[in-house]
N, C-alpha and C positions, 0 to 999 in steps of 0.2 A: 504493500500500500504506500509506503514511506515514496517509492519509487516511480509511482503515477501518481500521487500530487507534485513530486518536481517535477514531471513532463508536464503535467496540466500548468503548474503557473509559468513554463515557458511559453507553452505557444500563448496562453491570456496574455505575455507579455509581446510575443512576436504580433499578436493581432492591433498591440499599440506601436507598431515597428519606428515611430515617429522620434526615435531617440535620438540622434544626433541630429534635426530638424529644426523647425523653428518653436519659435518662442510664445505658442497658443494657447500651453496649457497654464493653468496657475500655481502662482508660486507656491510651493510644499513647506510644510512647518523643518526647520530642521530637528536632526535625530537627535537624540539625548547621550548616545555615544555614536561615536562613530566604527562601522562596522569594515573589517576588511577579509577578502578570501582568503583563500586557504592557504597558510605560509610559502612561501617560493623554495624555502629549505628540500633539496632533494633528497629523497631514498639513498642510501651508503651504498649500494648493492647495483643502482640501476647505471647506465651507460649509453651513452648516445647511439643512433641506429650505426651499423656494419655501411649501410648500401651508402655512399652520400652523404659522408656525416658531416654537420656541420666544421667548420675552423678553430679546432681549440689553440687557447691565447698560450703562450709559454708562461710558466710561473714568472713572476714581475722578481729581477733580483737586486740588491743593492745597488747596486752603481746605479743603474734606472730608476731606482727609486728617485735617488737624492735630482733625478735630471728634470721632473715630473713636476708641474705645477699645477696645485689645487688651490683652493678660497672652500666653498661651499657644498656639501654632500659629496664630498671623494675621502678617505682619509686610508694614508697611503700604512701608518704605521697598524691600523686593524684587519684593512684587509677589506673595505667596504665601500661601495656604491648606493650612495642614496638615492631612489625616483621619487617623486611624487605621482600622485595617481588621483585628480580631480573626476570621479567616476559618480552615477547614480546609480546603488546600488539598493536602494529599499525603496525609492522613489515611482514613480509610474511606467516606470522603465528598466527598473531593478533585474527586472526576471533576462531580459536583453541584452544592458551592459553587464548584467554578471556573468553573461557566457564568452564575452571578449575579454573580462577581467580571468575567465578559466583558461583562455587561450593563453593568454600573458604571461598567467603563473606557471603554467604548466612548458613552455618557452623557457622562462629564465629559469626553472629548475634543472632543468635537461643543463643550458649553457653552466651554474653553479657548480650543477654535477661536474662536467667534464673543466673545471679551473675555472671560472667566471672570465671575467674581463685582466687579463695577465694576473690569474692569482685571485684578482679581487674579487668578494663574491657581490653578488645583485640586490639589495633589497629594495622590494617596493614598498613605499610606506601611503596606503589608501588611504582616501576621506569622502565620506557618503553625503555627496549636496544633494541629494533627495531630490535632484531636476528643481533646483532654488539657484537662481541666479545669484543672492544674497548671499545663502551657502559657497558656492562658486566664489565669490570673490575675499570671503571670510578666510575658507580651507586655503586658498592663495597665498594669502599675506600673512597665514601661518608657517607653509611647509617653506616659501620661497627662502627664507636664510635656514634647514634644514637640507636641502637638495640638489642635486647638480643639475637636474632637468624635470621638466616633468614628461612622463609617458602616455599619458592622455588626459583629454577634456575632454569630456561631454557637452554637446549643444553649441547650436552656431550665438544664441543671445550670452550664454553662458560664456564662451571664448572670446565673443565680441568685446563681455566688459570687464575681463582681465589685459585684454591685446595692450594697449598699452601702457601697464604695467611692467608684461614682458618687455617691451620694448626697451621702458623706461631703465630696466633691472637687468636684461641681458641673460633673457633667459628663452630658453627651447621650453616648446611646446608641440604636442603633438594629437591634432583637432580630432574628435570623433565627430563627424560630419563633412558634409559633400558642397557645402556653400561655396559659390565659384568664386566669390573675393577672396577666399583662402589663395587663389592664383595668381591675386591683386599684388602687385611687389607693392602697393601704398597703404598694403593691408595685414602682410604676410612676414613681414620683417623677421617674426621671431617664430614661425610657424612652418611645418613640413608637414603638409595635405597630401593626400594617396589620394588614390579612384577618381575616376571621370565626376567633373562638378554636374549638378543639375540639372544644368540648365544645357551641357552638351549629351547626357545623356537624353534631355528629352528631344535631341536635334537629332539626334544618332537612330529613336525609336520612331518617332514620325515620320524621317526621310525613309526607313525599314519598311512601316508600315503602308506609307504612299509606292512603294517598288511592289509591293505586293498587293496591292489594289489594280495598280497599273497594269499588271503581269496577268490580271485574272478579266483586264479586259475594262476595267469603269475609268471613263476617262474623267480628267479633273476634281479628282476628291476633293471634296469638303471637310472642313474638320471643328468639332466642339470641344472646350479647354476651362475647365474649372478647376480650382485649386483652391487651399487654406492660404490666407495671410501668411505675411511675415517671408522672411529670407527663403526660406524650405518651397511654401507653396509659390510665390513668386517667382523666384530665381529658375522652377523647375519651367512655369507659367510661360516666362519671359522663354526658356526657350524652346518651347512649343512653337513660338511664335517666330519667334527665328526664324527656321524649321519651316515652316510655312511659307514666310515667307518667301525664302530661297528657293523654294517648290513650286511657288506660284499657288499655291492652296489657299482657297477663299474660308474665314472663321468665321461660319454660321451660326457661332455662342460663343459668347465669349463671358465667363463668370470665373476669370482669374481673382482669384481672394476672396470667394464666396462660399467657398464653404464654412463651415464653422461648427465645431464638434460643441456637441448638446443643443443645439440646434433642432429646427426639421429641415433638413435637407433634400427631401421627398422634391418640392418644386423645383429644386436645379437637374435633377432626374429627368422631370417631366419636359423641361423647356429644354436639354438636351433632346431627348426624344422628337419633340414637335420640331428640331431644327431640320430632323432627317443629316445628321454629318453622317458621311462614311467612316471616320475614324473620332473617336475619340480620348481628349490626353486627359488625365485625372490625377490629380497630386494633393494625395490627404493621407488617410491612415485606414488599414483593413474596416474599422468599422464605419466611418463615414463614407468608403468606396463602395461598402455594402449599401447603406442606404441611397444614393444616386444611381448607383447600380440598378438592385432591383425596384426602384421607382421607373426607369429607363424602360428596363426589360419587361416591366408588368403591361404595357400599354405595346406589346409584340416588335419592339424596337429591336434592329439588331443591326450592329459594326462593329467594326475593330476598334478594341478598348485596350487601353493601355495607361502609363503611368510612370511615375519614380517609384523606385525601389520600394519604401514603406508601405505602398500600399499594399504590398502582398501580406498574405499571410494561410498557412496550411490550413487554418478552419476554412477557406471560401471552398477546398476542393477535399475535406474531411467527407468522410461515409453521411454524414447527418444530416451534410450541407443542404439544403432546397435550392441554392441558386449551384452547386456544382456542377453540373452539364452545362450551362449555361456559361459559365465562366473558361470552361475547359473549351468549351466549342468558341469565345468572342477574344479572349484575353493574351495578349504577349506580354511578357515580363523582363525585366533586367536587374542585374546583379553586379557590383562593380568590382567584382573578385570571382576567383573561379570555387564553383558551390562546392561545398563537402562529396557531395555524390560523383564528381572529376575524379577521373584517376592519372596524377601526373607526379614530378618524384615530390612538391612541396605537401600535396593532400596527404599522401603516402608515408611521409617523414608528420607529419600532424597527427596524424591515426597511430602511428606507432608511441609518439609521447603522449596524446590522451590518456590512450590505453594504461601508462606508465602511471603518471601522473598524479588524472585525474579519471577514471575509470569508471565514477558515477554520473560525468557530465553527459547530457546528450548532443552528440556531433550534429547540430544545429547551425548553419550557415557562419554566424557572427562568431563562433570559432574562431574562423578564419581570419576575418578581421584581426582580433587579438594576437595572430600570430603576426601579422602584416605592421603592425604599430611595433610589435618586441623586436622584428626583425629592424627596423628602419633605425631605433634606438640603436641597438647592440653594432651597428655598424659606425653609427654616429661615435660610440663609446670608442670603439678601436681604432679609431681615427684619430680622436682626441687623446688617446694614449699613444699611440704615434708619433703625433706633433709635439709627446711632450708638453701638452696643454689640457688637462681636465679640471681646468676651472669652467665653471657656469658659462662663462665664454668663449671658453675655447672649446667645449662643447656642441655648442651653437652654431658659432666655424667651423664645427667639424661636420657636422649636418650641412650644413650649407654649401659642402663643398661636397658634396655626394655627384657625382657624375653620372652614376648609372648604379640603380638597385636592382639586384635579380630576386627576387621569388621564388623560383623555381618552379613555377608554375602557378604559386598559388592567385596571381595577380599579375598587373600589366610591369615591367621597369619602369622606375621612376627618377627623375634627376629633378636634384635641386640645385644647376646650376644653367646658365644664360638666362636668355629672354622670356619673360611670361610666357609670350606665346607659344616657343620650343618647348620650356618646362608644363602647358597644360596636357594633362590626361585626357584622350579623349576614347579610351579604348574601352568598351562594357561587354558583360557577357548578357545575350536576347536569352531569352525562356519561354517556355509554353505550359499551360498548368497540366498537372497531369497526377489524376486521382486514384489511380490504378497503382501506380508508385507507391503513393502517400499510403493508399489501404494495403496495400502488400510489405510495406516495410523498408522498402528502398530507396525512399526520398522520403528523407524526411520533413523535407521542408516544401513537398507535393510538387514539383516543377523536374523536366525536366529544358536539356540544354540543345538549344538549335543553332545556335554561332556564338563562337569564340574569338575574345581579342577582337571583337567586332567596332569595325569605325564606317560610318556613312558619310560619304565623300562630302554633303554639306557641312559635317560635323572638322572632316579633314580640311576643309579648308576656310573655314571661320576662322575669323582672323580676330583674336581675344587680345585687348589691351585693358579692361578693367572689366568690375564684375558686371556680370549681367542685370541684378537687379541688385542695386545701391540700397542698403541698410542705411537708416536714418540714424 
């Protein structure tokens, strides 16, 4: 039993998928303590995989010591690496960032095990802003003189009103969210963003889905675009519109920032439907793409439905579902890392330290992520140990000077070095729901995969100098 309540409160949490998004829901009381997973301390016993093993660091020896400059969360005589970890962890999202904080720990145990960072081991030191921007800025200006970096933030409002701070403080950060000002050099100074922004993923999924309209014979698609406020629904909105535009697609609805959770959202369903679009873009969260959805569908509507990432979630295509046919026969998806259900050597190298690690988590998409964030660190870290610089700063430098990240598959390479436009992500992986998976055990996030490292040539050749939708 113990075992299907944490299944059930992930996917309650995946159906909120809205976690690194915008800033719609309300502020959270903060916790009375603060909670962190499960120690990063490895098993004496376990070993990195045989096939592919990661780079272990050589023990750090005297001479290198003395050569080594630290200030804040390094200290070379213990033997230790401080992170900070601005994470929601009991908050409305809990159930979601705690499976990127499983990915994370279970990453830096493996690297501990096999020597840390030359010698030095990893600690993460978590703080639970229960998705409270308030919290977020509190846990800040706590850990910031405890830590050499932090390993993630949750939330683009939440990032937004720490930025500069870092900035001011000279300090690495590394965003949990897809907000395409994270690409912004006016915005990013102290920030290293992974995965395709928003606002190119939705250029990427509507030019996909205009080639396959076109391909099946309907000429000149129409398209309907609703979204929730704020950075998340706009940023995705705006590039909807892009997308369109460059397509020549005429917007026969347009209800960019009209949705709004607790709401009825039944009538942007309906005036969706009465528009008659061929395609439709939707950027909100599993349960308000539910209500638009089957208000749409109830009235025998039917196109190609699509969206940003969060709006999935394995209940639309669960055995119980009443709109699952429906969604499996209208809906493409995307994913801005490659799902748990890929088999390449990064999934592979994941599954074997889950297994190790953390053995009760369930290999749920956002895993991944948490591998993807510890990876970007741990190289930022041996850089900085390189240079001979692990201070807070040279830290930072050290990220900053990333040329090219490999993955190994689990994600696109990523550099944090030239021109915005070189440095934006524009590659996602498309999906198709698929509830045969999901009931048989093999997906468990119900989707499978139909292009990979997928870019749409309006998406490749958008020419990005600042964010798509401007946060006030």
């Amino acid at each position: 039993m113990k075992t299907n309540f944490k299944w059930l409160a992930v996917v309650m949490a995946v159906t909120l998928i809205a976690a690194a998004c915008g800033g719609d829901e309300e502020e959270a009381e903060a916790p009375a303590t603060t909670v962190a997973p499960a120690t990063t301390a490895a098993p004496a016993t376990t070993a990195a995989p045989e096939e592919e093993p990661m780079d272990e660091e050589e023990p750090m020896d005297e001479e290198m010591d003395m050569m080594i400059a630290t200030d804040i969360g390094v200290d070379l005589e213990a033997g230790v690496i401080k992170v900070g970890m601005l994470t929601d962890l009991t908050g409305p999202f809990g159930g979601l960032v705690g499976l990127v904080a499983a990915g994370v720990n279970a990453y830096w145990a493996d690297v501990n095990a096999g020597g840390g960072i030359h010698g030095m081991q990893v600690e993460l030191d978590y703080r639970d802003t229960v998705y409270s921007v308030d919290n977020h800025v509190l846990f800040y200006e706590e850990l910031k003189d405890k830590v050499v970096a932090f390993g993630h933030s949750t939330g683009s409002p939440h990032t937004v009103a720490i930025r500069e701070d870092l900035e001011a403080d000279g300090i690495l950060a590394i965003p949990l969210t897809w907000y395409s000002g994270w690409s912004d050099p006016a915005l990013n100074a102290n920030l290293v963003p992974h995965g395709a922004p928003y606002c190119i993923e939705a250029m990427n999924l509507v030019g996909y889905l205009h080639d396959v309209l076109v391909a099946q014979g309907v000429d000149n698609p129409t398209i309907a675009i609703a979204s929730f406020p704020g950075d998340y629904g706009l940023d995705s909105a705006v590039g909807a519109t892009l997308g369109a535009d460059a397509l020549g697609m005429e917007v026969v609805y347009d209800g960019s920032g009209n949705i709004i959770p607790g709401q009825d959202n039944a009538p942007i369903g309906n005036a969706i439907a009465q528009s008659g679009a061929d395609i439709v873009w939707v950027t909100a969260n599993a349960a308000t793409f539910t209500e638009v959805y089957g208000a749409a569908i109830s009235q025998g509507f039917e196109a190609l439905w699509s969206g940003a990432t969060p709006n999935w979630s394995p209940a639309l295509v669960a055995p119980d579902s009443p709109i699952k046919d429906a969604v499996a026969r209208d809906y493409y998806g995307s994913i801005y890392f490659s799902p748990i259900i890929e088999n390449n050597p990064g999934t592979e190298f994941l599954r074997e330290l889950m297994a190790t690690y953390a053995p009760e988590v369930p290999l749920i998409d956002y895993v991944v992520e948490g591998f993807i964030e510890a990876m970007i660190l741990h190289e930022a870290l041996n850089i900085a140990y390189e240079n001979g610089d692990m201070t807070q700063g040279g830290v930072l430098a050290a990220a900053k000077s990333i040329e090219e990240i490999d993955f190994r598959g689990l994600a696109p390479t990523e550099s944090y070095v030239g021109g915005a436009n070189e440095r934006l992500q524009r590659q996602i992986w498309i999906t198709r729901p698929d509830p045969d998976a999901l009931a048989a055990g093999t997906s468990p996030t119900g989707i499978s995969v139909i292009e990979r490292a997928y870019t749409h040539p309006i998406a490749a050749d958008y020419v990005f100098e600042e964010a798509c939708y401007k946060l006030s």
